[in-house]
GUKOLMAR-502856 format. One record per atom (N, C-alpha, C, O, CB): residue number from 1; atom name; x, y, z. Coordinates in pm, whole numbers, plus 50000, padded with zeros to 5 digits. Glycine has a CB too. Layout:
<recs>
> nr/atom/X/Y/Z
> NUM/CA/X/Y/Z
...
</recs>
This chain:
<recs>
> nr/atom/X/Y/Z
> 1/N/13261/53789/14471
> 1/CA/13208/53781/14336
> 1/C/13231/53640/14281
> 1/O/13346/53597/14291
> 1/CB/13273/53887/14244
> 2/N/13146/53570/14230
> 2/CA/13158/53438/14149
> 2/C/13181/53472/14011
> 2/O/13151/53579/13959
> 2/CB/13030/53345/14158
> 3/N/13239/53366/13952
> 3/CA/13328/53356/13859
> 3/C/13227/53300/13732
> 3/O/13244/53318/13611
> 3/CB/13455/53259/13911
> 4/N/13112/53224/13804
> 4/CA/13041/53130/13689
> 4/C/12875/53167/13804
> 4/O/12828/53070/13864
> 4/CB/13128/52896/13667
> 5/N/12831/53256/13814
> 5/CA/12685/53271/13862
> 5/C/12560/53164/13836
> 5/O/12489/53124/13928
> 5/CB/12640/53396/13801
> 6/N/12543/53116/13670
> 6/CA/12502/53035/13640
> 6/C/12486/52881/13726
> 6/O/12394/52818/13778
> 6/CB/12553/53049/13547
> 7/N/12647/52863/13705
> 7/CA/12685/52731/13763
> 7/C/12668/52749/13931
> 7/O/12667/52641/13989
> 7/CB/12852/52688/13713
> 8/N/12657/52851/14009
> 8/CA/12571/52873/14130
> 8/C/12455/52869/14116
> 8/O/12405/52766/14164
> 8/CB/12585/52977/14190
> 9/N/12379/52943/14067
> 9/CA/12241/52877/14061
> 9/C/12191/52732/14054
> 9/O/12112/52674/14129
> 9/CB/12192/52922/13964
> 10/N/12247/52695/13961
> 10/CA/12179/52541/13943
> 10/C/12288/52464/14058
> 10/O/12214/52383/14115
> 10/CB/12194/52462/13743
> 11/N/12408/52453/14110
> 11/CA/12421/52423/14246
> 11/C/12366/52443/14371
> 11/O/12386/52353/14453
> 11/CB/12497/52448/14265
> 12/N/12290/52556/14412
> 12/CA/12194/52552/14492
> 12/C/12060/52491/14481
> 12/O/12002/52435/14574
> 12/CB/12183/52650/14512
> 13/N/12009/52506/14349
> 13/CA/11900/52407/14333
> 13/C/11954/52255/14350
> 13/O/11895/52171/14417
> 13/CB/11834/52427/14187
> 14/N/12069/52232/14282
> 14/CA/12090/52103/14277
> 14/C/12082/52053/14472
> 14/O/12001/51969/14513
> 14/CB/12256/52081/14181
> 15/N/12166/52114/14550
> 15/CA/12166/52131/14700
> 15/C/12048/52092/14783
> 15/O/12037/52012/14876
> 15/CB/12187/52264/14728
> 16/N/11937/52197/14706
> 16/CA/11862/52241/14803
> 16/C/11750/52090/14740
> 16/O/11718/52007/14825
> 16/CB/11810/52438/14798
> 17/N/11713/52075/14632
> 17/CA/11654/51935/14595
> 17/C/11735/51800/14713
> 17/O/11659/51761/14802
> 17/CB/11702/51904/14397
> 18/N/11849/51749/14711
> 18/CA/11930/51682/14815
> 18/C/11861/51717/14953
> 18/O/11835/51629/15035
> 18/CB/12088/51731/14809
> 19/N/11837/51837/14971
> 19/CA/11817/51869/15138
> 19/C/11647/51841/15116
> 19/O/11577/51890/15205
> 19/CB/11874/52071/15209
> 20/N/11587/51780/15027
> 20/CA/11458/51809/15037
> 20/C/11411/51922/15092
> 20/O/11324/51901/15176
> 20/CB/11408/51725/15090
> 21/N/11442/52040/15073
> 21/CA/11428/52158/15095
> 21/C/11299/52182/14993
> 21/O/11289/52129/14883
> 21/CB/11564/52238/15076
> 22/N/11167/52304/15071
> 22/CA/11043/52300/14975
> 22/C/11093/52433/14881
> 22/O/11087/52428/14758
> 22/CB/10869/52321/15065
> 23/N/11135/52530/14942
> 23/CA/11201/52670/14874
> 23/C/11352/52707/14883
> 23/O/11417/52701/14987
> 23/CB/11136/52792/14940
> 24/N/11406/52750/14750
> 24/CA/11531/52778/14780
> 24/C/11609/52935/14695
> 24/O/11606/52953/14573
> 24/CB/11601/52634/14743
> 25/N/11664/53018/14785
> 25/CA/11680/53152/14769
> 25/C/11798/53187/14666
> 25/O/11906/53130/14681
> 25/CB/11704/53211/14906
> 26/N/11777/53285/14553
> 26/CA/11830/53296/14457
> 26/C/11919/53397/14464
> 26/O/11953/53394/14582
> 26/CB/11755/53300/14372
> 27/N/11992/53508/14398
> 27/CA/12046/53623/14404
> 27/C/11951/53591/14283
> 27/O/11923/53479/14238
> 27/CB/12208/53671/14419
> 28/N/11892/53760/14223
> 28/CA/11815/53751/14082
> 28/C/11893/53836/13964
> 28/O/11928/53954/13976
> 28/CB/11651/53817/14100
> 29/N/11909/53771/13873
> 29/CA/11936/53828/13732
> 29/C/11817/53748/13647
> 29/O/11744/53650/13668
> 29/CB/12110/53793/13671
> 30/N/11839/53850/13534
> 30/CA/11760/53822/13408
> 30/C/11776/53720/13342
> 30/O/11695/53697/13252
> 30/CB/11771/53904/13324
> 31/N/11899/53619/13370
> 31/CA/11936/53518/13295
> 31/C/11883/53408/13394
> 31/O/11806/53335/13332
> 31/CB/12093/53517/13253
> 32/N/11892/53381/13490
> 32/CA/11825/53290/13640
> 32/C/11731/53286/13593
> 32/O/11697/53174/13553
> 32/CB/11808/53342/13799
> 33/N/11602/53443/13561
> 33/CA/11446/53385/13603
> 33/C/11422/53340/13479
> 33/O/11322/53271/13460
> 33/CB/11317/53495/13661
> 34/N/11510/53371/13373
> 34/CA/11489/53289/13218
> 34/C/11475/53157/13243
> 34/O/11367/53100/13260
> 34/CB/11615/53297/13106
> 35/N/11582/53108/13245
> 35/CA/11606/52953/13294
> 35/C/11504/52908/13404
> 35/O/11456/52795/13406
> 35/CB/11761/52933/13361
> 36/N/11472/53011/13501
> 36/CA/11333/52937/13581
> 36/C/11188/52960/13553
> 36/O/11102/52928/13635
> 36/CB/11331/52972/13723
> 37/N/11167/53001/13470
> 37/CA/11063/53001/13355
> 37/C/11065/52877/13292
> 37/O/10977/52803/13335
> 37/CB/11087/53107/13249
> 38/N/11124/52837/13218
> 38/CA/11207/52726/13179
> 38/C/11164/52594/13249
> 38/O/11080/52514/13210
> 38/CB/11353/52758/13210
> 39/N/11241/52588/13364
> 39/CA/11197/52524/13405
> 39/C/11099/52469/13481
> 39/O/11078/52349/13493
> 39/CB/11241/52521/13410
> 40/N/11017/52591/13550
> 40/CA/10854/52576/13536
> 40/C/10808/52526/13439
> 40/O/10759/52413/13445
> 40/CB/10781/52684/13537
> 41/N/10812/52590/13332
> 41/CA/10681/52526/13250
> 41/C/10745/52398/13170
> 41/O/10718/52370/13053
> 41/CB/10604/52651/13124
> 42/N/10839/52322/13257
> 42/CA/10866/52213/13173
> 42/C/10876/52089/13276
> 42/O/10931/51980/13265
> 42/CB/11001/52239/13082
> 43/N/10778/52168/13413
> 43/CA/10739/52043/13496
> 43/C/10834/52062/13615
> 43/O/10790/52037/13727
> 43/CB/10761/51889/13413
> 44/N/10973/52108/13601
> 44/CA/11055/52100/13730
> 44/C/11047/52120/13804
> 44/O/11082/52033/13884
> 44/CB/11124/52125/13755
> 45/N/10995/52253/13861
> 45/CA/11014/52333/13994
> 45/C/10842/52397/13929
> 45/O/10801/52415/13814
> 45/CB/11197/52471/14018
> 46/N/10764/52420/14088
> 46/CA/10660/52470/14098
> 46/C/10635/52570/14084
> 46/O/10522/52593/14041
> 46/CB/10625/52454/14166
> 47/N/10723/52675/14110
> 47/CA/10673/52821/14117
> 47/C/10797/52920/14142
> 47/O/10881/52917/14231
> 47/CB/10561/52837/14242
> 48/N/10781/53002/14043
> 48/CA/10933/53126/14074
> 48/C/10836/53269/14080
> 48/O/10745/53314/14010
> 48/CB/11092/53142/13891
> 49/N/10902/53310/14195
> 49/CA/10860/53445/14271
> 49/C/11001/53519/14262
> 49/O/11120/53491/14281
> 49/CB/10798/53421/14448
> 50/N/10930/53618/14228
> 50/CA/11087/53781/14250
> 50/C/11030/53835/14394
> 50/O/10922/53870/14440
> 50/CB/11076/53984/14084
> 51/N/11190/53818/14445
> 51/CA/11112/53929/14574
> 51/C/11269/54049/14565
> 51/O/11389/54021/14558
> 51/CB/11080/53814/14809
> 52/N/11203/54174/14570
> 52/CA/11255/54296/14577
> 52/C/11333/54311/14681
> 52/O/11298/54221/14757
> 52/CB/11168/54385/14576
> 53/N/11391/54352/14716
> 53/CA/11501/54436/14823
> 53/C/11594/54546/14784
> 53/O/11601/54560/14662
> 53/CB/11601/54341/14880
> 54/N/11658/54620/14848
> 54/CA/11720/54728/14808
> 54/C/11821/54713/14678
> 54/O/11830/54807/14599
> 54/CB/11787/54774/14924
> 55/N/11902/54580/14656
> 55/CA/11978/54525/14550
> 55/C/11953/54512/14458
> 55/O/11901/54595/14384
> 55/CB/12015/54445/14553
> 56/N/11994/54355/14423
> 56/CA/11936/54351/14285
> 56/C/11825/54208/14323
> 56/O/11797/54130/14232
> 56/CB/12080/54324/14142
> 57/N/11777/54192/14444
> 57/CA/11662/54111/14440
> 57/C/11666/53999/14438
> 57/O/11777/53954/14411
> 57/CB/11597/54127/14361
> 58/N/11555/53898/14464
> 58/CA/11595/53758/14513
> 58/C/11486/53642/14447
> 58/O/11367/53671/14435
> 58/CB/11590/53758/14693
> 59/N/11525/53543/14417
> 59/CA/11413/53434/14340
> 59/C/11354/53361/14394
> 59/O/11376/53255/14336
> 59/CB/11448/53350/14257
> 60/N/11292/53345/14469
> 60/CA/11259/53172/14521
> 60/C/11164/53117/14453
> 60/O/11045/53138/14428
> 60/CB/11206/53145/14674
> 61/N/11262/53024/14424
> 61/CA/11191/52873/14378
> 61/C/11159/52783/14494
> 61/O/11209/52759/14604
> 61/CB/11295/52778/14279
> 62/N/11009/52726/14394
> 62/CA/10935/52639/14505
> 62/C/10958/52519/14427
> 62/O/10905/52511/14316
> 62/CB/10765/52672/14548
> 63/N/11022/52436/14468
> 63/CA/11069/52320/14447
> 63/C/10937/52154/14452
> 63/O/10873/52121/14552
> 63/CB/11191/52328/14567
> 64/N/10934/52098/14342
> 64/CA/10811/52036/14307
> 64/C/10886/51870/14359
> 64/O/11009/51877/14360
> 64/CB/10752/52068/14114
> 65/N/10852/51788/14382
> 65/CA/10810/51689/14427
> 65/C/10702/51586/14391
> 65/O/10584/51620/14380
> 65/CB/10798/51726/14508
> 66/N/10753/51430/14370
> 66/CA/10694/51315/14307
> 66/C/10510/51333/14461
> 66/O/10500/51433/14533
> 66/CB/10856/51119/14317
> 67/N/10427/51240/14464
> 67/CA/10279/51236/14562
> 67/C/10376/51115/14715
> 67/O/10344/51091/14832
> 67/CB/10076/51110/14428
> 68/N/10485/51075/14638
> 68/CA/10561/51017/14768
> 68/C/10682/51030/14769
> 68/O/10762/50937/14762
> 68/CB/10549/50886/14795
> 69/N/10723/51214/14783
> 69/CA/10834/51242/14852
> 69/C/10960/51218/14728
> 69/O/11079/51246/14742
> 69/CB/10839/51138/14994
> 70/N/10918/51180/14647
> 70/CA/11066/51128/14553
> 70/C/11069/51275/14430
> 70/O/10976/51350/14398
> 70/CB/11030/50914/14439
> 71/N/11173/51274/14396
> 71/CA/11265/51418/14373
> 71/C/11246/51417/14199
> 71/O/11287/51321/14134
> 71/CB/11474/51403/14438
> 72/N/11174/51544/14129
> 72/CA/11127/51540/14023
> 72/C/11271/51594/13944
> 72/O/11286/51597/13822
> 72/CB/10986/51619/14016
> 73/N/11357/51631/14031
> 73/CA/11432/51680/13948
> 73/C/11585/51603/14008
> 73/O/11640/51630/14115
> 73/CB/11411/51850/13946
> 74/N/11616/51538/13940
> 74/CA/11716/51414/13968
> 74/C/11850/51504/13938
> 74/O/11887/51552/14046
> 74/CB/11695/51257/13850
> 75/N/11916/51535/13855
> 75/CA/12009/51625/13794
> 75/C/11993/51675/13715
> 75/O/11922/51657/13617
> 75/CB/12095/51602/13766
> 76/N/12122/51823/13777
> 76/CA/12140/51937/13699
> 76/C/12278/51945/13629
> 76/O/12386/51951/13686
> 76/CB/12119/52052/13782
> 77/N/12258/51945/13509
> 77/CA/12444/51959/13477
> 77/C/12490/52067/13365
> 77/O/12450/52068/13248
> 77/CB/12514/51794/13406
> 78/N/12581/52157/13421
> 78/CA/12620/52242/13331
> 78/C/12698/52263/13268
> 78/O/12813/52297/13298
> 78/CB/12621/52306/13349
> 79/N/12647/52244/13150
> 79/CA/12744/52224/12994
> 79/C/12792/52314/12951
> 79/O/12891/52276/12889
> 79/CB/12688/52184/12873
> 80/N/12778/52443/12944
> 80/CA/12828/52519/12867
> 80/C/12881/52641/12992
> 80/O/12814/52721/13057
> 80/CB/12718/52556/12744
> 81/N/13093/52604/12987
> 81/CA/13146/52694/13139
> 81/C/13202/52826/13078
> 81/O/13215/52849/12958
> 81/CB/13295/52605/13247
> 82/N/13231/52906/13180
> 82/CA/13297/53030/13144
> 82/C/13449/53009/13073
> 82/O/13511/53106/13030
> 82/CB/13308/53117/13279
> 83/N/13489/52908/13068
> 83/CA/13604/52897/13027
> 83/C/13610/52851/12881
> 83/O/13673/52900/12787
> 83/CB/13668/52819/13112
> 84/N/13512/52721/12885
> 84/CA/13417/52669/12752
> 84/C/13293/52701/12692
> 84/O/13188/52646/12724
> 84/CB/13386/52558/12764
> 85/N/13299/52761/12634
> 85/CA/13140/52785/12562
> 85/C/13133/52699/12459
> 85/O/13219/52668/12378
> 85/CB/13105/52937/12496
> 86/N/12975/52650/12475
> 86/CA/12945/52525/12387
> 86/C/12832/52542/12297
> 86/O/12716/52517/12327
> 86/CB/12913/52403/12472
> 87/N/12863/52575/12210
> 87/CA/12727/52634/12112
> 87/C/12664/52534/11990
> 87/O/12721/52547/11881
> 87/CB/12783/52784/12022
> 88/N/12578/52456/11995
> 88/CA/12483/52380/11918
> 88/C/12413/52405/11796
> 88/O/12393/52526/11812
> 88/CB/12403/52359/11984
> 89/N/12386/52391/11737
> 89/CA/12332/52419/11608
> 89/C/12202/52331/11621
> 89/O/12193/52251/11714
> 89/CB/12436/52382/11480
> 90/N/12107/52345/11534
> 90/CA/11959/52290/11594
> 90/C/11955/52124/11570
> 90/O/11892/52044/11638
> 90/CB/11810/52371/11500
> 91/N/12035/52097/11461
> 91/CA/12054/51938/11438
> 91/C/12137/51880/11561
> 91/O/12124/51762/11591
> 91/CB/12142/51904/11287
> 92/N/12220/51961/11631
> 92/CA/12319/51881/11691
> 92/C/12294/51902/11875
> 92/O/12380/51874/11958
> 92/CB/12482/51940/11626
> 93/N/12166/51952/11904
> 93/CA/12133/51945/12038
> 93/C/12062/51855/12081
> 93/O/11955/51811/12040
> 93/CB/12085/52036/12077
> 94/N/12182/51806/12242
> 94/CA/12131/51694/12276
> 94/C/12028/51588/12318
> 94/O/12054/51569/12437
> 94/CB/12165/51696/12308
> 95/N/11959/51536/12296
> 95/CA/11827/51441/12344
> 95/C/11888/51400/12466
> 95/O/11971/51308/12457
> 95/CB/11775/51299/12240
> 96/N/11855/51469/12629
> 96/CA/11862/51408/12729
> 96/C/11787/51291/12765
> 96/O/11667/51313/12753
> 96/CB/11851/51481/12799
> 97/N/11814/51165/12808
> 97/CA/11762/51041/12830
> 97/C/11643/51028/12688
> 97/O/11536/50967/12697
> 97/CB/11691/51036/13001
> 98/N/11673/51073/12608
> 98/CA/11565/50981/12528
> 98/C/11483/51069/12500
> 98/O/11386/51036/12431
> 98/CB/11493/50861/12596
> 99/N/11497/51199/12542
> 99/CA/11356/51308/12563
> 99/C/11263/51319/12734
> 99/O/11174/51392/12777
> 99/CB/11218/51234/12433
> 100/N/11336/51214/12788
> 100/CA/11283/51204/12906
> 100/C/11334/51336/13003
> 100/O/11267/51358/13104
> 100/CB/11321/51061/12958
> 101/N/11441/51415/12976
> 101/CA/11503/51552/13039
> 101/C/11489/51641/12943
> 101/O/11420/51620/12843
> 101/CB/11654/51553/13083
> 102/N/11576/51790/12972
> 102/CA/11544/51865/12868
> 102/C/11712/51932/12891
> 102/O/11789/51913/12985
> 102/CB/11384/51969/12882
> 103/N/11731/52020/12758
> 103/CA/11802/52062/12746
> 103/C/11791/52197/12761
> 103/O/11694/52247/12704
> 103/CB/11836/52019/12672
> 104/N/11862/52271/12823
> 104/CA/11828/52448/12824
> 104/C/11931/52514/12759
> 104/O/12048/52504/12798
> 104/CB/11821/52525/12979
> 105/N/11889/52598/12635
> 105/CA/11973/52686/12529
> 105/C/11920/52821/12554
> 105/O/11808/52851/12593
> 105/CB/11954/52643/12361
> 106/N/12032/52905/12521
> 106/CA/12003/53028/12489
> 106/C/12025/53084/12358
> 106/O/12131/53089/12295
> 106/CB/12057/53094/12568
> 107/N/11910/53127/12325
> 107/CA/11918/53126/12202
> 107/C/11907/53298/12145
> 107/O/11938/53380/12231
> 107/CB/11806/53023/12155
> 108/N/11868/53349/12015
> 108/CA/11881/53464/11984
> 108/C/11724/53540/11989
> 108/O/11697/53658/11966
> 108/CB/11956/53459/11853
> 109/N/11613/53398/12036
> 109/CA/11487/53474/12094
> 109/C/11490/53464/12208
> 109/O/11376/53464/12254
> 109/CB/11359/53437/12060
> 110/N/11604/53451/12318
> 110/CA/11569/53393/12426
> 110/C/11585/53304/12506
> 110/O/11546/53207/12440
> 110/CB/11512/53383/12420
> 111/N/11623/53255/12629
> 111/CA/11611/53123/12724
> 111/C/11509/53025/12655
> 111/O/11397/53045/12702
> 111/CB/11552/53163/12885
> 112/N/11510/52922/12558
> 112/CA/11402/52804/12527
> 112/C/11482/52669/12558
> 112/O/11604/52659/12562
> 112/CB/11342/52805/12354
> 113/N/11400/52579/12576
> 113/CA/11362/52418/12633
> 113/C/11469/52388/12462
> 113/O/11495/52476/12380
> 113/CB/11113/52344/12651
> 114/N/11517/52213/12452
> 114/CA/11547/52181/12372
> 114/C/11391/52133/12213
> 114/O/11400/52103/12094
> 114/CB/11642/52089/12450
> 115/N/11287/52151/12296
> 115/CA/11200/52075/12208
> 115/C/11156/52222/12183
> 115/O/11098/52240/12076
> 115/CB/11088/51942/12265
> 116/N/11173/52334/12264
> 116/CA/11073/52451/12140
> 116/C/11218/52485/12011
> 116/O/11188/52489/11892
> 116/CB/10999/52679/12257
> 117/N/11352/52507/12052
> 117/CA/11466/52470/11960
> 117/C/11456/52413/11858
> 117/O/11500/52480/11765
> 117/CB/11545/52406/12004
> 118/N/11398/52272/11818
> 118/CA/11372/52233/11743
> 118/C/11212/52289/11664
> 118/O/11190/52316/11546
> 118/CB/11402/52122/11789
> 119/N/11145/52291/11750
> 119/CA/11011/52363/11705
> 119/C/11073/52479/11579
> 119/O/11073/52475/11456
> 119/CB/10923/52456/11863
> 120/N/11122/52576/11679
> 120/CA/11141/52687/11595
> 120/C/11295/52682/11496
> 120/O/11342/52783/11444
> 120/CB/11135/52817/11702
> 121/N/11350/52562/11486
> 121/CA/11465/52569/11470
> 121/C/11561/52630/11453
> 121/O/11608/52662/11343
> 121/CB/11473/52539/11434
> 122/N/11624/52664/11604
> 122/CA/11724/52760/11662
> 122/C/11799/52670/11731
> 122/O/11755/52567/11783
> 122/CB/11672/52878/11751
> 123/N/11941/52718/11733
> 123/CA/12054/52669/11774
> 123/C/12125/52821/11885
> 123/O/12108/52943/11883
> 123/CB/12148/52613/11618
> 124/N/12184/52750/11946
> 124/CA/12225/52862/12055
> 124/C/12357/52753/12163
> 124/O/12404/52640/12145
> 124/CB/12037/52927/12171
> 125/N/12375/52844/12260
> 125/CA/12455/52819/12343
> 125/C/12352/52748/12469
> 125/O/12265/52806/12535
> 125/CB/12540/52952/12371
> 126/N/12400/52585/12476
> 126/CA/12351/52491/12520
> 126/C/12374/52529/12678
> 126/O/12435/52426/12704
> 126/CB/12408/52365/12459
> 127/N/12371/52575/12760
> 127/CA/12356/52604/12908
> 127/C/12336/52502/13010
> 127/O/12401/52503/13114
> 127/CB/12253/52684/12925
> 128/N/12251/52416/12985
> 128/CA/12257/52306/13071
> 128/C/12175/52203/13044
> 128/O/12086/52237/12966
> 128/CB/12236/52340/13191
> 129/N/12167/52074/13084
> 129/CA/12086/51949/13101
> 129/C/12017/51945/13222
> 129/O/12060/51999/13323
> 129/CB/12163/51831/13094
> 130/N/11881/51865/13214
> 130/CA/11819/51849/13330
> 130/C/11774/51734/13349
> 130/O/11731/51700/13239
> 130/CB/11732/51926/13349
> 131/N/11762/51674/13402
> 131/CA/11641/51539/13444
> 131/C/11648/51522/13525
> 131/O/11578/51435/13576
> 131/CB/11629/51412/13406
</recs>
């Protein structure tokens, strides 16, 4: 049993991006395909598939890539640990590089990007950085 599931997930992505790997295999919870929603539609990773099995089921992400081989998703870093919880308020979440990354919160509608956060202005528990 892992201690921080989260912080496994985005270590295998982080991994499997390094290995230039095109797909990489998830254990699935409801909080994972949030965050890979997420990060689909915010350009990162190409495509998240559920695949079923007798358990509790598996994710693969299809991992997206620059037209020459160079890595769209540079780092993953996770801010908010089981030991620390780091909770933001909508003024005080972070602008990764400038707006050039995104921030992933969980909020009280949901897994959202740092720019729909501000859209809807919601504050939540900051989960991780990306670029």
């Amino acid at each position: 049993m892992w201690s921080d599931p989260i912080a496994d997930y985005l270590t295998r992505i982080r991994n499997a991006v390094r290995n230039r790997a095109e797909t990489v295999m998830i254990p699935r919870s409801g909080f994972k395909l949030a965050i890979s929603k997420v990060l689909k539609d915010e350009g990162y990773i190409q495509d998240v598939e559920e695949i079923g099995d007798d358990r509790q089921g598996q994710l693969r992400l299809t991992l997206k890539y620059g037209p020459r081989g160079e890595q769209v998703l540079t780092s993953v870093k996770r801010e908010s640990k089981a030991g620390c919880r780091r909770y933001v308020g909508v003024e005080e979440i972070p602008r990764v590089l400038n707006g050039l990354g995104i921030a992933i919160l969980s909020t009280s509608r949901g897994v959202l990007s740092d720019r729909q956060c501000r859209e809807q202005r919601l504050g939540g528990e900051l989960v991780c950085t990306v670029h």
